[in-house]
C-alpha positions, 0 to 999 in steps of 0.5 A: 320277675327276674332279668337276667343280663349277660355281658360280652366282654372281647379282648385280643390274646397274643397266644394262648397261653394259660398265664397270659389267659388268666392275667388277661381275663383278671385285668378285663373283669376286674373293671366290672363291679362285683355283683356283676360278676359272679360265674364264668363258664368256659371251654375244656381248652388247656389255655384256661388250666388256672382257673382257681388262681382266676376265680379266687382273684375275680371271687367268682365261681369258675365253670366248665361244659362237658365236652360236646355239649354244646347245650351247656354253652348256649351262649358260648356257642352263639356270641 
C-alpha cells in the first residue's frame, strides 16, 4: 500500500515579483530533504515565470494547471 504524504509549506512574500518568488520558495524548499521533494504544481501567475532557474536548483520537476481547471489543483484549491 502506497501513502502519499502532502506537505504545506507558507511564507509571506513582500510582492509579487518572479525573483523574489523563486528565491523565496528556493530558501523554504531547501530545508526539506530531497526525496521529499520531487514535484511542485503551480498557478499560471507571471510571478512564477523562473520556474526552470527554480527546478534546477530544488532538482524537482516544475508543474503548471490548465487554466481553469480547478480539478488539476485539487490541492491547490482547498489548502
Amino acid at each position: 500500500m502506497l501513502r502519499y504524504r502532502h506537505y504545506v509549506v507558507l511564507q509571506k512574500v513582500e510582492s509579487r515579483k518572479a525573483n523574489e518568488v523563486k528565491d523565496c520558495i528556493i530558501k523554504c524548499l531547501r530545508k526539506i530533504p530531497l526525496k521529499y521533494r520531487q514535484t511542485i504544481t503551480f498557478d499560471n501567475g507571471k510571478e512564477f515565470s523562473q520556474h526552470e532557474v527554480l527546478s534546477k536548483a530544488l532538482k524537482i520537476k516544475c508543474y503548471f494547471a490548465t487554466p481553469y481547471a480547478y480539478l488539476e489543483r485539487g490541492l491547490n484549491e482547498h489548502q
